[in-house]
N, CA, C and O atoms as CSV, one atom per row, in Angstrom:
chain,resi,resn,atom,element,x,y,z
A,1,UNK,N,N,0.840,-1.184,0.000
A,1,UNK,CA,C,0.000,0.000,0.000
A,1,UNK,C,C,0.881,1.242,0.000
A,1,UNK,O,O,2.026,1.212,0.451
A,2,UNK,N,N,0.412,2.162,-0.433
A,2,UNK,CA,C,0.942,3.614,-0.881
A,2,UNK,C,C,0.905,4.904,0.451
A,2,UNK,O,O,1.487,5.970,0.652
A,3,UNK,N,N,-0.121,4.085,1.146
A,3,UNK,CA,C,-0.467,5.268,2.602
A,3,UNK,C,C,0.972,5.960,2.945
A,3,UNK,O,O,1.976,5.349,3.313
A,4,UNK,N,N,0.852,7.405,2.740
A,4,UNK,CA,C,2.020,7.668,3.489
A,4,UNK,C,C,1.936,8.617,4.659
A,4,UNK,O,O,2.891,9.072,5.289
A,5,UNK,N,N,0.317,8.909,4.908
A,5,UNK,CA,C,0.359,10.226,6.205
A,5,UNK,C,C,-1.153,9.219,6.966
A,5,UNK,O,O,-1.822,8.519,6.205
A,6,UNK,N,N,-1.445,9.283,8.236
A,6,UNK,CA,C,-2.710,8.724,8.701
A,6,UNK,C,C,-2.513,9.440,9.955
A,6,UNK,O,O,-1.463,9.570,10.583
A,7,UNK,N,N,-4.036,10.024,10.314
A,7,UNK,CA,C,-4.326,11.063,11.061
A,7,UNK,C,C,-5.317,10.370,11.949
A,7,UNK,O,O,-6.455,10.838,11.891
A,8,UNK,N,N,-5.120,9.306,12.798
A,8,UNK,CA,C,-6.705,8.777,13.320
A,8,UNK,C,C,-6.845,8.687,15.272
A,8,UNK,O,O,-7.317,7.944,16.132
A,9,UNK,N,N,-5.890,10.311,15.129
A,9,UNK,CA,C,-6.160,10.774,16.522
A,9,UNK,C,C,-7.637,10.765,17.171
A,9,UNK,O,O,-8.550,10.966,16.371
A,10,UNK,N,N,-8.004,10.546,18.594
A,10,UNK,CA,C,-9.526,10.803,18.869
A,10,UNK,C,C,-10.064,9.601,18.575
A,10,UNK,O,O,-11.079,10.050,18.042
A,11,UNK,N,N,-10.203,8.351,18.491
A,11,UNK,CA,C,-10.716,6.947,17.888
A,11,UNK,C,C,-10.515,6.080,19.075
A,11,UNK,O,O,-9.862,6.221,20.108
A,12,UNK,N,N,-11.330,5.074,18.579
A,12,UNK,CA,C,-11.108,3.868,19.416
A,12,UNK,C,C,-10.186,3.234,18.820
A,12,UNK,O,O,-10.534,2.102,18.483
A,13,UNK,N,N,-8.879,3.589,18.488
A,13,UNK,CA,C,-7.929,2.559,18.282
A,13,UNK,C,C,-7.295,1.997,19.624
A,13,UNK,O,O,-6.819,2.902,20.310
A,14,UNK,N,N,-7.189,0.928,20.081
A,14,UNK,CA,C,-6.973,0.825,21.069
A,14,UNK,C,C,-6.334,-0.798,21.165
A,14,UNK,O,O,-5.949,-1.498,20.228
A,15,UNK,N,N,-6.360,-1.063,22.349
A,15,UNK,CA,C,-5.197,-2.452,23.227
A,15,UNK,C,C,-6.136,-3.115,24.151
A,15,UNK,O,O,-6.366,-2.656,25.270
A,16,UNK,N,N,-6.629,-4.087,23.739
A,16,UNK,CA,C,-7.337,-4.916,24.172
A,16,UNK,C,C,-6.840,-6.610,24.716
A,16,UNK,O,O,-5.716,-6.318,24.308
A,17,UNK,N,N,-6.735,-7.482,25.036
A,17,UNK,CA,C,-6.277,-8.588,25.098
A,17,UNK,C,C,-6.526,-9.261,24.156
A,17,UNK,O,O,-6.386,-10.475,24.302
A,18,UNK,N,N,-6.934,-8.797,22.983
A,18,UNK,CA,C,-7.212,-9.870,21.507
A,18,UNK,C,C,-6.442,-8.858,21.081
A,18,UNK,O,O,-6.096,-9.784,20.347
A,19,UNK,N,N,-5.877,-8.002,20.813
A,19,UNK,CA,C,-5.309,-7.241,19.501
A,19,UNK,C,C,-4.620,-7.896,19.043
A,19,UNK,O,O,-4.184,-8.860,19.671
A,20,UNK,N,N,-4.191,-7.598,17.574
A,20,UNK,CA,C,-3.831,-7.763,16.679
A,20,UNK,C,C,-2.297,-6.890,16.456
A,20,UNK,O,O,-2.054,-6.386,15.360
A,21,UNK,N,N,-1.403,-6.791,17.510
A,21,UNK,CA,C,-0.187,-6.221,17.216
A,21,UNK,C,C,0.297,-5.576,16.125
A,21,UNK,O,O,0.861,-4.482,16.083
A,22,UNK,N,N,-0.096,-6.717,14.792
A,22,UNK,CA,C,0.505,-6.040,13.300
A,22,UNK,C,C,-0.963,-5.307,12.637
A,22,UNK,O,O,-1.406,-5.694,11.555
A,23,UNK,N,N,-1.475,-4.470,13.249
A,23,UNK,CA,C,-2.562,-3.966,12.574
A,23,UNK,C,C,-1.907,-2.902,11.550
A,23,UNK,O,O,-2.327,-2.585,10.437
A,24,UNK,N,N,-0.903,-2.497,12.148
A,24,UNK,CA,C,-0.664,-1.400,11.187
A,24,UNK,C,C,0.857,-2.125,10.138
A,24,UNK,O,O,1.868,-1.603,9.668
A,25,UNK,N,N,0.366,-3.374,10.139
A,25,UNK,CA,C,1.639,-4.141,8.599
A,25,UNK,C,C,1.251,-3.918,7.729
A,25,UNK,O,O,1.929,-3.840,6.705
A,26,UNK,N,N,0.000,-3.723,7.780
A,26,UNK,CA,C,-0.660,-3.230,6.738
A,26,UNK,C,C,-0.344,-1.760,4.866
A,26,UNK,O,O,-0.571,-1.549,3.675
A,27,UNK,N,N,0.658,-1.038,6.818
A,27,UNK,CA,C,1.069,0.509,5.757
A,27,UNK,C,C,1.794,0.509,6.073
A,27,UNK,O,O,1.808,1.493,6.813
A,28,UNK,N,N,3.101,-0.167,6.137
A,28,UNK,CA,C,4.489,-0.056,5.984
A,28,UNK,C,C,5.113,1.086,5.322
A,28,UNK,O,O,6.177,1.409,5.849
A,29,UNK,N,N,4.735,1.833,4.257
A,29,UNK,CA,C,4.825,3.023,4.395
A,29,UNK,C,C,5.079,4.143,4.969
A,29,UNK,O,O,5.838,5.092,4.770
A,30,UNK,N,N,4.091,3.775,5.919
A,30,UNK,CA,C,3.603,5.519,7.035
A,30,UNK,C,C,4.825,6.219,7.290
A,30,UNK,O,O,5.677,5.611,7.938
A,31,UNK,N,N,5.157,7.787,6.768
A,31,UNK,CA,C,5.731,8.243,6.872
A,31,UNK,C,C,5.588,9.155,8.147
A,31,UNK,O,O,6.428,9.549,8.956
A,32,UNK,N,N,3.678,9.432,7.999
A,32,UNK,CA,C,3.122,10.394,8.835
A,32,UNK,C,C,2.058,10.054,9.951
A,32,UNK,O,O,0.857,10.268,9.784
A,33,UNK,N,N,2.506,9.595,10.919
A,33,UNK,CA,C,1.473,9.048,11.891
A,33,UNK,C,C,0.760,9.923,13.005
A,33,UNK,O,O,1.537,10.815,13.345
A,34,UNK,N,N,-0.430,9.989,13.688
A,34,UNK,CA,C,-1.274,10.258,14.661
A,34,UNK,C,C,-2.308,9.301,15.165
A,34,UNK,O,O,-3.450,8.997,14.820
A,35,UNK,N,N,-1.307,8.865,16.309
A,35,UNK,CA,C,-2.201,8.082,16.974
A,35,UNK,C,C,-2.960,8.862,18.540
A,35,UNK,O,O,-3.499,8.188,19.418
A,36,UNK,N,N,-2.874,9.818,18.561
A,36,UNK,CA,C,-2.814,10.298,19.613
A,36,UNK,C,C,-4.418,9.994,20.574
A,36,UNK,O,O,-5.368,9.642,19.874
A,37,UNK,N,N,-4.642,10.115,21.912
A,37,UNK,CA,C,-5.869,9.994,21.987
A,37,UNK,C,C,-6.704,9.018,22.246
A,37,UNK,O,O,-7.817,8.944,22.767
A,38,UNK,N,N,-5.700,8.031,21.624
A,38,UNK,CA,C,-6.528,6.216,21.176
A,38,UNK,C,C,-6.080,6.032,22.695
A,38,UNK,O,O,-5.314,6.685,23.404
A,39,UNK,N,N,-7.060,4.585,22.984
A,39,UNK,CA,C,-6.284,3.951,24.023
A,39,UNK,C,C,-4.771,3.066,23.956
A,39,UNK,O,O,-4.098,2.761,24.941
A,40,UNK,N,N,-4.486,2.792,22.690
A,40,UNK,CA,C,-3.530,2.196,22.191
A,40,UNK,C,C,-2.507,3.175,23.000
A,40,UNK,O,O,-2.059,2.625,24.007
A,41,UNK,N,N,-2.164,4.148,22.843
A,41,UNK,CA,C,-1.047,4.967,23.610
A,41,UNK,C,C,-1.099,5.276,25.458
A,41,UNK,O,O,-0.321,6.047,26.020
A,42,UNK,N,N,-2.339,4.372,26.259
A,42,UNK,CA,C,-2.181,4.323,27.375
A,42,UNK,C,C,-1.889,2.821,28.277
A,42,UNK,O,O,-2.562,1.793,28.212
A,43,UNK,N,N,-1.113,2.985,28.811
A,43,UNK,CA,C,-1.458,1.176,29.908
A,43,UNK,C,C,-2.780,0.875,30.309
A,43,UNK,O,O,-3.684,1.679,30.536
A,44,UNK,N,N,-2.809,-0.326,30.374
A,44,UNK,CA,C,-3.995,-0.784,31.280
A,44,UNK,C,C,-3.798,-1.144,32.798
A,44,UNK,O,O,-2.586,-1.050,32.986
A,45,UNK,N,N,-4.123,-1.337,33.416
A,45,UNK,CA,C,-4.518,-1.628,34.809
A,45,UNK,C,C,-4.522,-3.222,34.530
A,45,UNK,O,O,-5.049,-3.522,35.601
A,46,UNK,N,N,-4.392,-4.051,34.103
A,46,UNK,CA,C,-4.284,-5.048,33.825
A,46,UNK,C,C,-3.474,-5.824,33.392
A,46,UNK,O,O,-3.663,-7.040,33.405
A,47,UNK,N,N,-2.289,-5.195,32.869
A,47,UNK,CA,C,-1.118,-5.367,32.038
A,47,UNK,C,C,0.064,-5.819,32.949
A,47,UNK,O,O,0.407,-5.176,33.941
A,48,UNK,N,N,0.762,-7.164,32.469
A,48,UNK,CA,C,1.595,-7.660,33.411
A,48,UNK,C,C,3.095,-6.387,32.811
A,48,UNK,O,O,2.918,-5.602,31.880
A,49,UNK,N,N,4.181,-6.466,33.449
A,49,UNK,CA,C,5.246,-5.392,33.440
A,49,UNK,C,C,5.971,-5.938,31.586
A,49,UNK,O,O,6.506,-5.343,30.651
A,50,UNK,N,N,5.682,-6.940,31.799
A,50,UNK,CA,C,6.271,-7.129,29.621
A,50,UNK,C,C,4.939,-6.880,29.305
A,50,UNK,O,O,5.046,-6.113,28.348
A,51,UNK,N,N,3.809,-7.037,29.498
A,51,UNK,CA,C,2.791,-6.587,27.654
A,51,UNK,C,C,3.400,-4.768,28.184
A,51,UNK,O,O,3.840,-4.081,27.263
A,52,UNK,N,N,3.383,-4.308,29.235
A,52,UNK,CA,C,3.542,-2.723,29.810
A,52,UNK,C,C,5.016,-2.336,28.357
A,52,UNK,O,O,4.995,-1.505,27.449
A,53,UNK,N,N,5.632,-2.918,28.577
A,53,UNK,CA,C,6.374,-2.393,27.755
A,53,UNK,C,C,6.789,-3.476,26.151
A,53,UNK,O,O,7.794,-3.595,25.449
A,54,UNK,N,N,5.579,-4.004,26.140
A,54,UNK,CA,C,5.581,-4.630,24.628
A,54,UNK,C,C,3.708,-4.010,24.109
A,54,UNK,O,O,2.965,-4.504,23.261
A,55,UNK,N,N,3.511,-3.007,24.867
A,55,UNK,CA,C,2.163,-2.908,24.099
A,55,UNK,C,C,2.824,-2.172,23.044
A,55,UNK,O,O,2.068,-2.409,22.102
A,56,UNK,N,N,3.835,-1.358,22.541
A,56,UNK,CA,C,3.747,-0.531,21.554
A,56,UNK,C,C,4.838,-0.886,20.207
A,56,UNK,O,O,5.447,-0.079,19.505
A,57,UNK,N,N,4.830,-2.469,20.137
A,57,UNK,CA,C,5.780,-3.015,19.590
A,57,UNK,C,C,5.131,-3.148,18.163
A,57,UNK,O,O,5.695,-3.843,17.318
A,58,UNK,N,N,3.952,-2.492,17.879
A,58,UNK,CA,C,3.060,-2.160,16.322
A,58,UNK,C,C,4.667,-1.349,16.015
A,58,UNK,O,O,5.308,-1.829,15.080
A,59,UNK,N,N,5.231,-0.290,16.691
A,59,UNK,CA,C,5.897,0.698,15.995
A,59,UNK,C,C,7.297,0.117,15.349
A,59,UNK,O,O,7.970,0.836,14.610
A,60,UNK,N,N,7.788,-1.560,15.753
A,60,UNK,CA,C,8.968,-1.595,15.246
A,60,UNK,C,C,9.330,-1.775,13.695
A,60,UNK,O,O,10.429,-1.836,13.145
A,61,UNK,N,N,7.642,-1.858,13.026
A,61,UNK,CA,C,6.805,-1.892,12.129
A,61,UNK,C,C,7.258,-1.149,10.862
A,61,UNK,O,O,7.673,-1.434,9.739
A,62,UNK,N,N,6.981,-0.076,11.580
A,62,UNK,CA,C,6.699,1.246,10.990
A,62,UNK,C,C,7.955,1.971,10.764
A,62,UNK,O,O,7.956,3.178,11.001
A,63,UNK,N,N,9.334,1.240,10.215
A,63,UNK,CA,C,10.291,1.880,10.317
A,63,UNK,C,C,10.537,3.309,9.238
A,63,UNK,O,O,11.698,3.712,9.310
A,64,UNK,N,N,9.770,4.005,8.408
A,64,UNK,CA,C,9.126,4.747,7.243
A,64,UNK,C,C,9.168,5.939,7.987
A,64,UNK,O,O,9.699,6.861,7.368
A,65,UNK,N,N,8.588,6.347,9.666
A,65,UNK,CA,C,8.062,6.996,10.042
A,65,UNK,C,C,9.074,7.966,10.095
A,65,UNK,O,O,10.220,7.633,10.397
A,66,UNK,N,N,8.570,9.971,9.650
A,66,UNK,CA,C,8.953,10.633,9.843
A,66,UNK,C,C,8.777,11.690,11.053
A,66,UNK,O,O,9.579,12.397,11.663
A,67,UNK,N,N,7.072,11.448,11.154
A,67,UNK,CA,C,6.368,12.131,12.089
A,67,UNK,C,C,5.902,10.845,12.583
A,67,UNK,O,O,5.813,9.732,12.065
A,68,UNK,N,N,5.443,11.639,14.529
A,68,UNK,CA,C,4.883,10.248,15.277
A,68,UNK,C,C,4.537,11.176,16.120
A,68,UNK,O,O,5.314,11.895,16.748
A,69,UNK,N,N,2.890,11.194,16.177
A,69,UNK,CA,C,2.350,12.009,17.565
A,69,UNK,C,C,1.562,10.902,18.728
A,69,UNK,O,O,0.414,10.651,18.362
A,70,UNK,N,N,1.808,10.469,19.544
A,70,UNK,CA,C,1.242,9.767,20.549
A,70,UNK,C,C,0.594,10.805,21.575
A,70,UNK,O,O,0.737,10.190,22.631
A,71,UNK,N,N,0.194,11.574,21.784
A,71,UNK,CA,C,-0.096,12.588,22.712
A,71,UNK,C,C,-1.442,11.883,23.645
A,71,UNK,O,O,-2.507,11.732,23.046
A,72,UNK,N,N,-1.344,11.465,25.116
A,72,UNK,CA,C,-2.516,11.254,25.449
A,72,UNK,C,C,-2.979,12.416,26.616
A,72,UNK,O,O,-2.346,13.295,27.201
A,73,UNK,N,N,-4.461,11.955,26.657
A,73,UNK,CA,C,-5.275,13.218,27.447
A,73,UNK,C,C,-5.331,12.826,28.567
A,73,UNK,O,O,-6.192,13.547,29.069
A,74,UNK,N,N,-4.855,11.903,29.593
A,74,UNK,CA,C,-5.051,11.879,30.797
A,74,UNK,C,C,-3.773,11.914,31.663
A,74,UNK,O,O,-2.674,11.608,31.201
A,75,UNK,N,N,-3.938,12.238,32.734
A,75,UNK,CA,C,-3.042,12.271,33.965
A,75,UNK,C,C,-2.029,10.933,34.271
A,75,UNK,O,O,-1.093,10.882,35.069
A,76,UNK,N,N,-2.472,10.002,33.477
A,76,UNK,CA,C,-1.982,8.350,34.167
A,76,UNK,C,C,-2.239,7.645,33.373
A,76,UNK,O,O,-3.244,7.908,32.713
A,77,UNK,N,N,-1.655,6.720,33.131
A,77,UNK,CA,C,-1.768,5.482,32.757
A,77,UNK,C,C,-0.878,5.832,31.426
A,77,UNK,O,O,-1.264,5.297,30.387
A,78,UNK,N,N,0.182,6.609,31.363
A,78,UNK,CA,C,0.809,6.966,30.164
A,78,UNK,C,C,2.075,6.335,29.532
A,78,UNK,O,O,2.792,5.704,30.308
A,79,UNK,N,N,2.339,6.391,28.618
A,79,UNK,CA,C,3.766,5.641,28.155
A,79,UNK,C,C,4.426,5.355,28.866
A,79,UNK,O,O,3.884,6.133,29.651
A,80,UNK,N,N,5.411,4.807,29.617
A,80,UNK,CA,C,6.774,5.305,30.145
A,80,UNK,C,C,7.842,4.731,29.916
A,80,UNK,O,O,8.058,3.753,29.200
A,81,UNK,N,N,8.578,5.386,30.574
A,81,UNK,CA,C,10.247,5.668,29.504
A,81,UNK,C,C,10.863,4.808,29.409
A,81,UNK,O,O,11.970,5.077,28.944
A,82,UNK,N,N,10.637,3.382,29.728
A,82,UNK,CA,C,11.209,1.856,28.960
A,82,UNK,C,C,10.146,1.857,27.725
A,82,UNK,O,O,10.668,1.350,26.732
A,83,UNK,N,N,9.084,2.193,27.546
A,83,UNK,CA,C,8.279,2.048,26.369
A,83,UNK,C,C,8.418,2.964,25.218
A,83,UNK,O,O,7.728,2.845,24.205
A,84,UNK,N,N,9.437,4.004,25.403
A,84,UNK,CA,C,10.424,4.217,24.263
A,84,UNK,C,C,11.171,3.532,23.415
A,84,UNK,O,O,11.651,3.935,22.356
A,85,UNK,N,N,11.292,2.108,24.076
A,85,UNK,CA,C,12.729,1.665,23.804
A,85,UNK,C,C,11.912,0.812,21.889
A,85,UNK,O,O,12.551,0.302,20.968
A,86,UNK,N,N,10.484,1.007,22.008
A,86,UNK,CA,C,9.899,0.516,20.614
A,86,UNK,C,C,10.095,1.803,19.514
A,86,UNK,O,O,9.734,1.841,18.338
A,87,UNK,N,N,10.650,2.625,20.148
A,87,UNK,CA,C,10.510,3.743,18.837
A,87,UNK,C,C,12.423,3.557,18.414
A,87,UNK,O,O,12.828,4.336,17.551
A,88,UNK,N,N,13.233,2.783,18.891
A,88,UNK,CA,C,14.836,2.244,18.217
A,88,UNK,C,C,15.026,2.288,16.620
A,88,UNK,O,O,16.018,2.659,15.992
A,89,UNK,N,N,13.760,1.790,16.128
A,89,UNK,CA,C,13.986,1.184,14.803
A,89,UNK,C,C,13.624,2.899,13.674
A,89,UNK,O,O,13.722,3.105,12.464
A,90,UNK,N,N,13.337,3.510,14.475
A,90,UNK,CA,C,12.372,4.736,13.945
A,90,UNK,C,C,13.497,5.919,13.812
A,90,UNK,O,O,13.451,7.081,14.218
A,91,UNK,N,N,14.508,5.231,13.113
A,91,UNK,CA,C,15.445,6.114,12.850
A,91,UNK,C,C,15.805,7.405,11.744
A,91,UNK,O,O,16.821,8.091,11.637
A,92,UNK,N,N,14.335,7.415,10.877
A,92,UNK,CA,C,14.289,8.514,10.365
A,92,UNK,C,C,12.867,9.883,11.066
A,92,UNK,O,O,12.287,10.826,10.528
A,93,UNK,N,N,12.837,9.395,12.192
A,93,UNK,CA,C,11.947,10.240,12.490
A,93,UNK,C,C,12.580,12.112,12.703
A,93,UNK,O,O,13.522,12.432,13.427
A,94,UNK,N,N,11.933,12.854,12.048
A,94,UNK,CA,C,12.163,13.749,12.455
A,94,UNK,C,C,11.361,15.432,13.377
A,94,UNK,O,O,11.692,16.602,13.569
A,95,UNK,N,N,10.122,14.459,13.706
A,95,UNK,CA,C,9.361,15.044,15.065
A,95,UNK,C,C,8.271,13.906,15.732
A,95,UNK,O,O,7.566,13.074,15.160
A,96,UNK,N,N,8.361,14.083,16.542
A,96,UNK,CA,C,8.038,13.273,17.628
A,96,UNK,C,C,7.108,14.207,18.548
A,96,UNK,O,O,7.464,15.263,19.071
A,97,UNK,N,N,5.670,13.522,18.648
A,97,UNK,CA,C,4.838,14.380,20.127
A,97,UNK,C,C,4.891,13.699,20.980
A,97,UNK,O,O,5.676,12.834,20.592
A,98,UNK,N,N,4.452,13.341,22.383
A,98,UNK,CA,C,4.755,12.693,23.556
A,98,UNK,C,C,4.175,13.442,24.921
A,98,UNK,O,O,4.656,13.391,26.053
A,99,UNK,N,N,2.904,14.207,24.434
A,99,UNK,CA,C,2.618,14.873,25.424
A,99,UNK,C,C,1.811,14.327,26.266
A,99,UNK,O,O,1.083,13.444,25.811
A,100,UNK,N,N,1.645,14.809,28.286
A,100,UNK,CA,C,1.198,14.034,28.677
A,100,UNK,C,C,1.112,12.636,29.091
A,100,UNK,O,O,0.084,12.085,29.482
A,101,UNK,N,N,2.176,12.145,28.986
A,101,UNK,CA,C,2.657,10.790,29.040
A,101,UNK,C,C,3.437,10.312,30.061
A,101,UNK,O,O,4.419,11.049,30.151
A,102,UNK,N,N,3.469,9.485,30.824
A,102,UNK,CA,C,4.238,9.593,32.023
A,102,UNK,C,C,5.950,9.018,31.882
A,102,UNK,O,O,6.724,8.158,32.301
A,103,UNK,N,N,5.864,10.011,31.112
A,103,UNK,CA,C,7.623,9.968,31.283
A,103,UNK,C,C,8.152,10.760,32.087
A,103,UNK,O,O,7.529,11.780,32.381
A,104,UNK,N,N,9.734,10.451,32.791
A,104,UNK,CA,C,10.375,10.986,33.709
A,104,UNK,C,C,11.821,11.618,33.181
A,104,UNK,O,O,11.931,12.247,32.129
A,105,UNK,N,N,12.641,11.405,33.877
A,105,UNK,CA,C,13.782,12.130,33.158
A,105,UNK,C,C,14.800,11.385,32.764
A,105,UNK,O,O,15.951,11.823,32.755
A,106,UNK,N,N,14.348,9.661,32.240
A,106,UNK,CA,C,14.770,8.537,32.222
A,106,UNK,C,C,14.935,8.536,30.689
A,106,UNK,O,O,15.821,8.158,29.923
A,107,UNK,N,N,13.610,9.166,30.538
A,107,UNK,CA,C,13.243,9.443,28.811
A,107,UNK,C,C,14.823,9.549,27.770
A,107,UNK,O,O,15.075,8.824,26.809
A,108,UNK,N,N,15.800,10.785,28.381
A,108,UNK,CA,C,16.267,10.812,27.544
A,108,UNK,C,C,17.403,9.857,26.744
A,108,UNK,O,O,17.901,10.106,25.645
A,109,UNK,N,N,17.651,8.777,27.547
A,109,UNK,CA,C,18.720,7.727,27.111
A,109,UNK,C,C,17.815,7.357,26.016
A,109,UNK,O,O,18.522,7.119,25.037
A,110,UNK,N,N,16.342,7.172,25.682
A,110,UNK,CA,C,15.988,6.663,24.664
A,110,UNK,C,C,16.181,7.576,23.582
A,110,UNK,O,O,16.682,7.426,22.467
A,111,UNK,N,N,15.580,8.728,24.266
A,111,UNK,CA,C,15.562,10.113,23.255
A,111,UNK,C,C,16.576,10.589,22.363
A,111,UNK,O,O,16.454,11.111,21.255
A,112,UNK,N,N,17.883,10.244,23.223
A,112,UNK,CA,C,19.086,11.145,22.298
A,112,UNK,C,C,19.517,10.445,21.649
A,112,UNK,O,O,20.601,10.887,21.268
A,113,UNK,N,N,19.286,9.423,21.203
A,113,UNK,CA,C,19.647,8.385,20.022
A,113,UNK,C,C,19.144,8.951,18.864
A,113,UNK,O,O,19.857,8.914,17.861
A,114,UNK,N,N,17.760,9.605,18.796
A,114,UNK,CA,C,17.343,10.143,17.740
A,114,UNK,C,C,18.412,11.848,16.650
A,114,UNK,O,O,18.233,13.066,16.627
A,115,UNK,N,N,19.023,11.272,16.239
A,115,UNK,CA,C,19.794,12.280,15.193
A,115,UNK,C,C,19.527,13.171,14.660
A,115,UNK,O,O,20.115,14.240,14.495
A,116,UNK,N,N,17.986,12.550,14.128
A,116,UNK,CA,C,17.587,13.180,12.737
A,116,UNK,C,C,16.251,14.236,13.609
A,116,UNK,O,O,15.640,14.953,12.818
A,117,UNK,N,N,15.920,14.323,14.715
A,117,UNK,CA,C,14.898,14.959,15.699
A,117,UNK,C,C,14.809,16.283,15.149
A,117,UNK,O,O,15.896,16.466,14.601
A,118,UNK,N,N,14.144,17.228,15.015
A,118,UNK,CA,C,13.820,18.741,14.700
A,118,UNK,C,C,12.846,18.886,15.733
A,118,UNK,O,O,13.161,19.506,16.749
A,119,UNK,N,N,12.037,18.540,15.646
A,119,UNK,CA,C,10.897,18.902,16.653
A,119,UNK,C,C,10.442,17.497,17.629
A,119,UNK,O,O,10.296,16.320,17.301
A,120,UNK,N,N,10.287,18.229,19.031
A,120,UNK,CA,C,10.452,16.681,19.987
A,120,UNK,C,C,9.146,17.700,21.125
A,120,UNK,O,O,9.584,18.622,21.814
A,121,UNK,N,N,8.141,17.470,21.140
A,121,UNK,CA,C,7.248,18.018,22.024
A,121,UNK,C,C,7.130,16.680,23.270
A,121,UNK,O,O,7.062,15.485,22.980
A,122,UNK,N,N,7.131,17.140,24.405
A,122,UNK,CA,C,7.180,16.181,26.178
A,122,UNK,C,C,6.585,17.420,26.973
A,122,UNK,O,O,6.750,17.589,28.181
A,123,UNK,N,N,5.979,18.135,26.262
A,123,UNK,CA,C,4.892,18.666,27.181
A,123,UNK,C,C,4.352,17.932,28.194
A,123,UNK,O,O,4.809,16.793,28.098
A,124,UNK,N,N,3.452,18.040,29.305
A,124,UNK,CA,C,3.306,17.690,30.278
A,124,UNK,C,C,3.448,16.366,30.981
A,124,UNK,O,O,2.551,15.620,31.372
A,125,UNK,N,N,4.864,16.212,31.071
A,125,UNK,CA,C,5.301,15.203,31.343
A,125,UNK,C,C,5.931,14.913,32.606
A,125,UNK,O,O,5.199,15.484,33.415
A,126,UNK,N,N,6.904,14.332,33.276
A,126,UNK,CA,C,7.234,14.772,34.727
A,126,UNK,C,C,9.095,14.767,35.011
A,126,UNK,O,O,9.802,14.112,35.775
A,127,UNK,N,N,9.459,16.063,33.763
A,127,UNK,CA,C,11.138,15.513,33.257
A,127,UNK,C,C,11.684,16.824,33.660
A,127,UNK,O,O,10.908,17.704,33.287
A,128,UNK,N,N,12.395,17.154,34.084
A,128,UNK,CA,C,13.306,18.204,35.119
A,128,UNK,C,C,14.076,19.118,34.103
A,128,UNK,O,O,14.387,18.828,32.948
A,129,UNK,N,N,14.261,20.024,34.632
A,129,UNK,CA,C,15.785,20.776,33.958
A,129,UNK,C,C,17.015,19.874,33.694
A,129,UNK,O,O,17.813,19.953,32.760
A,130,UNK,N,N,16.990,18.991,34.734
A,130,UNK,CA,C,18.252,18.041,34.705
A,130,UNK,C,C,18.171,17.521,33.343
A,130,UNK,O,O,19.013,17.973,32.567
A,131,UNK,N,N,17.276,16.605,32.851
A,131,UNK,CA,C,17.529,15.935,31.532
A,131,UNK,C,C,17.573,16.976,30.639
A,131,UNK,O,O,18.568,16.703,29.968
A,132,UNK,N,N,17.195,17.820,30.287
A,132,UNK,CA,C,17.569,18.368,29.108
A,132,UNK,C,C,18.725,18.739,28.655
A,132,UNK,O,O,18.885,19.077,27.482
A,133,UNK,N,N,19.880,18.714,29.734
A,133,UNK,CA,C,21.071,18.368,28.901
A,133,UNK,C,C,21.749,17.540,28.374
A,133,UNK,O,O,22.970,17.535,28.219
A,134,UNK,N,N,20.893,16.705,28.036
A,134,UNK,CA,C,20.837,14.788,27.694
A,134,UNK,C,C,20.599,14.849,26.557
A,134,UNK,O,O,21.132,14.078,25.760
A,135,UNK,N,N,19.753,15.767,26.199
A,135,UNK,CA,C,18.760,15.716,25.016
A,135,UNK,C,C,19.889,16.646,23.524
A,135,UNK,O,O,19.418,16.796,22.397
């Protein structure tokens, strides 16, 4: 398939105990992603400490990606900063959202691997003055 931008912030895309991991093998392509919003970008309350940091292993997928907005709307239950370690392969990304997400200031050992970064939004997140000289 040809898909190269998908915008399907706000949806029930989400992480259920049946998912389908390779939903998105589909568009190997994707240059331009928004997942933001979905439940797919939050933990569950249910999740043993590996699915916690293998729910977002759709992205090792998606190695195409230039843009990647995960932005979620709540206080908790958010990414965290071992669940970076699925965005490795995503070595041409060159902006990244991440807002809201419960990352700490752990984030940036994953973060500064990224080279090719221009724009890196960690808006409300819980990461100090300290890391940003990491970054």
């Amino acid at each position: 398939k040809d898909l190269r931008t998908l915008w399907i912030a706000d949806n029930q895309i989400g992480l259920n105990r049946n998912m389908d991991h390779h939903s998105f093998s589909s568009v190997p392509n994707l240059t331009d992603l928004d997942i933001s919003g979905n439940p797919i970008v939050e933990m569950r309350p249910w999740m043993s400490r590996k699915q916690r940091l293998g729910h977002l292993d759709f992205l090792l997928e998606l190695t195409q990606l230039k843009t990647l907005a995960m932005n979620h709307k709540a206080n908790e239950n958010g990414i965290e900063d071992e669940g970076l370690s699925f965005l490795r392969k995503l070595s041409s990304l060159t902006s990244l959202s991440l807002q809201q997400q419960s990352l700490t200031d752990r984030c940036t050992r994953y973060l500064n691997k990224f080279t090719t970064l221009e724009y890196l939004d960690l808006s409300k997140n819980k990461i100090t003055n300290e890391s940003l000289k990491e970054l």
